[in-house]
N, C-alpha and C positions, 0 to 999 in steps of 0.2 A: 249405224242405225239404232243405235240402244240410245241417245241421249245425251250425248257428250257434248255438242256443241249447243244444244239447248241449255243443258246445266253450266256451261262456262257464261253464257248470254244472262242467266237468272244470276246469277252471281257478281258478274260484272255491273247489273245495273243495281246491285244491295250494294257492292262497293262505292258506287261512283253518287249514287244517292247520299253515304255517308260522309261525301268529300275527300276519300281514300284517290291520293293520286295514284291514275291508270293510264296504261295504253299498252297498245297490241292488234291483234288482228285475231279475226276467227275465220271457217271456210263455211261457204251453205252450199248446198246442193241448189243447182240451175234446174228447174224444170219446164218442159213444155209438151202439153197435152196429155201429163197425168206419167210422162216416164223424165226419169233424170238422163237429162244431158250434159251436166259437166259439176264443177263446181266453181264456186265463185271465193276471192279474197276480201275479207271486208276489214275495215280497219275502224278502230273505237271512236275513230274522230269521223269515219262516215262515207269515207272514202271507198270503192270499188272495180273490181277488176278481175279478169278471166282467171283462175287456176288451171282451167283442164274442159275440158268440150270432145264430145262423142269424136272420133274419125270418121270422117265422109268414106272413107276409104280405108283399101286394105293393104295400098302400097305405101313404101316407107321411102319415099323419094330422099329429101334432104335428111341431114340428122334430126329426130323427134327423138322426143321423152315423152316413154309411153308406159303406161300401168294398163293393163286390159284394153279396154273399147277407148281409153280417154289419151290423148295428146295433154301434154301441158305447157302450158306457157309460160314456157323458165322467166322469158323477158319481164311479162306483165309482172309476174310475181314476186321477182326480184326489186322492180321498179316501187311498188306499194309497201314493201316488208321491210329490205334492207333501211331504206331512211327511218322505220320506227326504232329497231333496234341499235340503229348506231346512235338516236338520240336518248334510249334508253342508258347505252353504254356510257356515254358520254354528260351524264348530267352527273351535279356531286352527289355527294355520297352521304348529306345533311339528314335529308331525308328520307326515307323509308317508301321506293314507291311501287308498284306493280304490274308489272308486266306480263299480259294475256298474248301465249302461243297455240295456237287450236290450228291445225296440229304439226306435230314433229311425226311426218309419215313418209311413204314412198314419194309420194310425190313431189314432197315439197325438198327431200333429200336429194332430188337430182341438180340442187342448188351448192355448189361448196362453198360460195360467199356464203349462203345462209346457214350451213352447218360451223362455219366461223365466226359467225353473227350470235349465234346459239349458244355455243360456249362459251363466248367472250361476258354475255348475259348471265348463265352459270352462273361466271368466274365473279360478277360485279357482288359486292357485300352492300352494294346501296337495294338492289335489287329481286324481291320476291318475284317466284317467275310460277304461274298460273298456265301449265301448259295439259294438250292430251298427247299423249301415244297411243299408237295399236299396241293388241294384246299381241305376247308372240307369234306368230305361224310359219310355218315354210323359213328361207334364208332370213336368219334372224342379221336386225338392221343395225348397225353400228353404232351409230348415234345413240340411236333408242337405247340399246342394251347397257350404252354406256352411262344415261343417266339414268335406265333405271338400276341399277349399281350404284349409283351415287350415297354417300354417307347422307348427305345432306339433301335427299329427296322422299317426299313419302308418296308412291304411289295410292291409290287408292281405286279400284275397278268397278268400272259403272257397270250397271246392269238392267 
């Protein structure tokens, strides 16, 4: 709630205004009637789709992935995201181009194609990677931790 994905959306469109090859995805908060009920996946090219939606309920029938009040929708999410980043992966290496991940959090971690999607991105030298994380709290998350460790990343904390 500080601005994170507001500031990757202002940035995104100085990038793309400039002709700076981008793509990626960000998440927004779903609201209805003034309280948040999930979040949504959006992707640069305009595309949309569920992340996570309140629970109806407080029984946990089949397998869910769940962060507090929100289910997520591994499927949707996987469905919209993994296609960006394996075309990220997979384009040469000529050019210098941009890749917006908003964000590498709990919920999108209950994905291990995407946590392998993520690295593989890392690992790519064609590709600048525009992403957010949570700040630490509680069980610190793997991923996270790992790239903000990384040599070659500079955090920067919004506020």
């Amino acid at each position: 709630g500080v601005g994170k994905t507001t500031l990757i959306q202002k940035v995104t469109q100085a990038l793309k205004s400039s002709g700076i090859p981008i793509d990626g995805f960000y998440t927004e908060e779903v609201r209805e009637g003034g309280r948040r009920t999930g979040f949504d996946v959006v992707t640069l090219s305009g595309n949309r789709g569920p992340l996570s939606r309140v629970s109806s309920d407080s029984s946990t029938s089949r397998r869910e992935y769940r962060v507090g009040q929100y289910i997520v929708d591994l499927v949707s999410f996987e469905q919209l995201v993994l296609p960006l980043l394996r075309n990220v992966n997979h384009g040469g290496d000529t050019e210098k181009r941009i890749c917006v991940i908003d964000e590498i959090g709990k919920m999108e971690l209950f994905s291990q194609t995407f946590i392998q999607a993520v690295r593989q991105t890392l690992a790519g030298s064609g590709t600048v990677v525009l992403g957010t994380i949570p700040i630490p709290k509680g069980k610190p998350l793997d991923l996270v931790e790992e790239i903000r460790n990384r040599k070659d990343v500079k955090v920067f904390n919004v506020s």
